[in-house]
C-alpha positions in Angstrom: 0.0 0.0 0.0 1.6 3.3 -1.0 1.8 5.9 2.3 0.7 8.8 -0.1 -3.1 8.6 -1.3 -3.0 11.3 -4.3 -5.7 13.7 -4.2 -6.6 17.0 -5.8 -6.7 20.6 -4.3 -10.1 21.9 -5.5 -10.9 25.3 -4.7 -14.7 26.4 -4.5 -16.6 30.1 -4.9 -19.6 29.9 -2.5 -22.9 32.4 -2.3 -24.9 32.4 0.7 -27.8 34.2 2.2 -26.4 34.9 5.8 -29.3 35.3 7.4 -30.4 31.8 9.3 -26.5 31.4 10.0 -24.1 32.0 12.5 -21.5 32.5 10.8 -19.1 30.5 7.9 -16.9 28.4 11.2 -18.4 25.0 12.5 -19.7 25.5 16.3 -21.3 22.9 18.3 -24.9 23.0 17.8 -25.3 26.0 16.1 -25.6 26.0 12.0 -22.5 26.9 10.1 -22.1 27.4 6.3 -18.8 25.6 6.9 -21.1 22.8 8.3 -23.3 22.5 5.7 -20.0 22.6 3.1 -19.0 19.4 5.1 -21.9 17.4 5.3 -22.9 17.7 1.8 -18.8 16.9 0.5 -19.0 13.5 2.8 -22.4 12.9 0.8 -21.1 13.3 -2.6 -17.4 12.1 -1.6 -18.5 9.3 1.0 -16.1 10.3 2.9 -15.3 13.1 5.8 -13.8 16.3 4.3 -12.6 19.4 5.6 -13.6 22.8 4.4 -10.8 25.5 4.5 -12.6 28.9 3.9 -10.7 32.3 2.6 -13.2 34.8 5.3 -14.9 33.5 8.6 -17.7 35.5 7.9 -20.1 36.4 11.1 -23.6 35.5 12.1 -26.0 37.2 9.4 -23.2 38.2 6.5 -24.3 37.6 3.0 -21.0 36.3 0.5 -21.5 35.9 -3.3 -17.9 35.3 -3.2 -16.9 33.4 -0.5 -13.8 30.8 -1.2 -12.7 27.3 0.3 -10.3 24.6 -0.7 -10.3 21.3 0.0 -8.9 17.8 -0.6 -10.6 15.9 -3.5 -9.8 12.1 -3.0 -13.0 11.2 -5.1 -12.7 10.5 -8.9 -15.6 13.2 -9.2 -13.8 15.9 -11.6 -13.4 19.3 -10.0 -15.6 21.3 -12.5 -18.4 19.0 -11.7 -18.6 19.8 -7.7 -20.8 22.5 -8.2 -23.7 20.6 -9.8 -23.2 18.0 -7.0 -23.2 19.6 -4.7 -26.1 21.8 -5.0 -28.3 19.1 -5.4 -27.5 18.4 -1.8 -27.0 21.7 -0.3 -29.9 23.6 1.7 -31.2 26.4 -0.6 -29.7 29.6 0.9 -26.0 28.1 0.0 -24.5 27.5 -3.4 -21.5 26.5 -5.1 -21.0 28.6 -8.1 -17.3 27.4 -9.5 -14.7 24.8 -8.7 -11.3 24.6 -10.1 -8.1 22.5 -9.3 -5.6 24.8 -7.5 -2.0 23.7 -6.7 -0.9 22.6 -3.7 0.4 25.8 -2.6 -2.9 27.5 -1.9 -4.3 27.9 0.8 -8.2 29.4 1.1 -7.2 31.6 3.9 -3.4 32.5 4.0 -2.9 32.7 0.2 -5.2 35.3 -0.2 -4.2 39.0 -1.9 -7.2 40.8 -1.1 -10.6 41.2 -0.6 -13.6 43.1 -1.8 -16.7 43.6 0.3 -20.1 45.4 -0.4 -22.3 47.1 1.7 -26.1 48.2 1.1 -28.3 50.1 3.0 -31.9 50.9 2.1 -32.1 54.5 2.8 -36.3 54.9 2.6 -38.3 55.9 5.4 -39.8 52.3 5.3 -38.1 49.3 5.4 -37.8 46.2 2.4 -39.7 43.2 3.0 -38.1 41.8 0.6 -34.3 43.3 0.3 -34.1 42.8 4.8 -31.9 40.1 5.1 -29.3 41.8 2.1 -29.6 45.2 3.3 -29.4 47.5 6.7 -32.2 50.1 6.6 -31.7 53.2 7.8 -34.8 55.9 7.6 -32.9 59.1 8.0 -31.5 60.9 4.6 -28.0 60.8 4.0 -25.7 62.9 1.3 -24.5 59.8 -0.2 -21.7 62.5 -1.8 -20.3 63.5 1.1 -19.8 59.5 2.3 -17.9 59.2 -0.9 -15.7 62.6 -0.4 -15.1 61.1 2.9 -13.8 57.6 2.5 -11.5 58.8 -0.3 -9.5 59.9 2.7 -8.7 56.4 3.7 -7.2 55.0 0.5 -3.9 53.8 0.6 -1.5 52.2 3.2 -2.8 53.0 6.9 -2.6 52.0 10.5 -6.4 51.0 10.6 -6.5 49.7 14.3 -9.4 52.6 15.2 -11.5 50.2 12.7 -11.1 46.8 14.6 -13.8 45.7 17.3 -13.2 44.3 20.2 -12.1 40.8 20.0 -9.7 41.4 16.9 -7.0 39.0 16.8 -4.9 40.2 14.1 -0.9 40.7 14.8 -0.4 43.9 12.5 -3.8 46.5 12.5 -1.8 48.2 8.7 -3.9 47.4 5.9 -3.9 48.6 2.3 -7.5 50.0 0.9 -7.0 50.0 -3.0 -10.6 51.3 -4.0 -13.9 52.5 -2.5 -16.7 53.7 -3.5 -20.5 55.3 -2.6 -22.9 55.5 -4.9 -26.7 56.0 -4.6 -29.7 54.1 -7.0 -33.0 55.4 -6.1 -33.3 54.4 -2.2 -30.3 52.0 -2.3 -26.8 53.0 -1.3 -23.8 50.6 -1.7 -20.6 51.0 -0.6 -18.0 48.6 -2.1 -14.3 48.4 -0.6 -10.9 46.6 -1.7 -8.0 46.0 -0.1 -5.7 43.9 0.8 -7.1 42.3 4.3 -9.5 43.7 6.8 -9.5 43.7 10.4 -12.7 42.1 12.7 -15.8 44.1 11.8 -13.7 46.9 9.8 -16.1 47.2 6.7 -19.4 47.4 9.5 -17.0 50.1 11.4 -16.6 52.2 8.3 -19.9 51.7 7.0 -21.4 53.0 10.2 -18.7 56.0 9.9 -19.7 57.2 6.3 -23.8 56.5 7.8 -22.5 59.5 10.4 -20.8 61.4 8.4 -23.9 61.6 5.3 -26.1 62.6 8.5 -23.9 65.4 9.4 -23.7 63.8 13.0 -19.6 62.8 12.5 -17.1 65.9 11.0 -15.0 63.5 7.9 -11.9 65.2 10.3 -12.9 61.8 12.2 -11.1 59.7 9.7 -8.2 61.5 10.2 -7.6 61.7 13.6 -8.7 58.2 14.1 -6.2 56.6 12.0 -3.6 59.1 13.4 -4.6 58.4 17.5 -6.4 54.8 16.8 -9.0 55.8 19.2 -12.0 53.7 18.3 -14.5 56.3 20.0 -14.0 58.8 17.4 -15.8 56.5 15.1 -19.2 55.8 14.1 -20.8 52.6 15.6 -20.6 49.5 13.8 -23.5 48.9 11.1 -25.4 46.0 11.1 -24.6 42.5 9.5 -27.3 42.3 7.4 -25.8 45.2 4.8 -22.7 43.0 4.5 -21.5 40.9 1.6 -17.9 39.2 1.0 -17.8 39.8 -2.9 -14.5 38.3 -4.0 -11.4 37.1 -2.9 -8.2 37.6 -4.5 -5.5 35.0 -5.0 -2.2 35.0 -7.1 -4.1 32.9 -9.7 -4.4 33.4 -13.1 -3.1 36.9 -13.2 -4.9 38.5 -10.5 -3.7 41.3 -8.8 -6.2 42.9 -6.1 -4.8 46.4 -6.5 -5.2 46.3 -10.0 -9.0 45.8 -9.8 -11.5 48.8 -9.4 -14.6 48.4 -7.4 -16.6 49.1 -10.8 -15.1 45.9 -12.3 -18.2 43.7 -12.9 -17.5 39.7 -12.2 -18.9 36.3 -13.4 -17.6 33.9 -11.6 -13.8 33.4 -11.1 -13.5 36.3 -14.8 -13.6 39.5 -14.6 -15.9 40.8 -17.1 -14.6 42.5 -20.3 -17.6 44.5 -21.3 -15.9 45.3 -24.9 -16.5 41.9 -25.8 -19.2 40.5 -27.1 -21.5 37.3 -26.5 
């Protein structure tokens, strides 16, 4: 018998409704995307697989895309795992591409960058429908000056002001390579990239901008909390529900997370060249 059983890396891109989760990690009695990952890979593998995933997203956080490797023992070919999969998988989770990866990758410490999305429903009545992708707030905001403001924070910055309590992470620098606010009828979004993010940073600068389009927070804010890292100068930390881990950036293929604008438009694991036809 040989000691080494060959297998393939395989990595996935994952959508999820948040909502009726808490949160992408297994825990003990509680339902996990990471769980449900698992349970439907021993189905379709017959046997027990671990889920690495790229972002351990918290209770309520939408992804569209979410990324996780894992080892393929099974003679089912990567590019086929989606359509397995979903036939097993609970309806708020989906597998929208899988793709052989080398062995070098890992889901989580190989990734460049990130991009996350933010919507809030800015009407004086809540969605019934757009509630569990979306944070309403009733009060108008000047979705102009939210933009003006968070231009401030591109680049290369000490962002420890923007971690919650409970952050692990051994260096608070991070690099913010785009942002953007824009408003469509009652909607605003507000899309980041960089090239990590600290615990609960996008919902910390999300509730920022929210102050800042009220005229409760002076932008100044910004800049004297990434100069003193006092977390009280800052707005509080927006809900889950307006949260969505859009991509994740590896060095596959080309990709490069600073060379991506938050404008770029994605199908899958492509960005979109809108030149083309077809």
């Amino acid at each position: 018998m040989p000691d080494f059983e060959p297998f393939e890396r395989v990595l996935l891109t994952i959508e999820y409704d948040g909502s009726a989760f808490y949160g992408w990690q297994r825990q003990a009695r509680l339902r996990s995307v990471q769980e449900e990952l698992e349970r439907a890979l021993a189905r379709a593998t017959g046997r027990e697989t671990t889920v690495w995933g790229a972002s351990r997203t918290d209770a309520g956080v939408n992804a569209t895309g979410q990324r996780a490797h894992f080892h393929n023992y099974s003679t089912i070919p990567a590019e086929k795992f989606p359509f397995v999969l979903n036939t097993m998988l609970p309806p708020d989770v989906r597998v929208t591409a899988a793709r052989v990866v080398p062995e070098w990758l890992h889901a989580r410490f190989s990734c460049r960058g990130k991009i996350y999305t933010y919507r809030i429903h800015n009407a004086r009545h809540a969605s019934a429908i757009r509630r569990n992708w979306t944070t309403h707030i009733p009060v108008p905001m000047d979705e102009g000056k939210m933009q003006a403001a968070a231009l401030r924070l591109l680049g290369t910055h000490d962002f420890g002001a923007f971690q919650a309590s409970g952050g692990t992470a051994k260096s608070t620098v991070r690099t913010l390579y785009d942002i953007s606010v824009t408003r469509e009828g009652d909607d605003i979004t507000i899309v980041v990239a960089g090239s990590a993010f600290l615990y609960n940073m996008v919902r910390i600068l999300a509730g920022t901008l929210v102050a800042i389009g009220q005229d409760r927070l002076s932008p100044d804010a910004l800049d004297e909390a990434l100069a003193t890292q006092n977390r009280l100068l800052l707005g509080v930390t927006a809900p889950a529900s307006g949260l969505e881990l859009t991509r994740i950036f590896y060095d596959l293929d080309g990709e490069r997370p600073e060379k991506w604008s938050v404008n770029d438009k994605y199908i899958g694991d492509f960005p979109v060249d809108e030149s083309a036809g077809g």
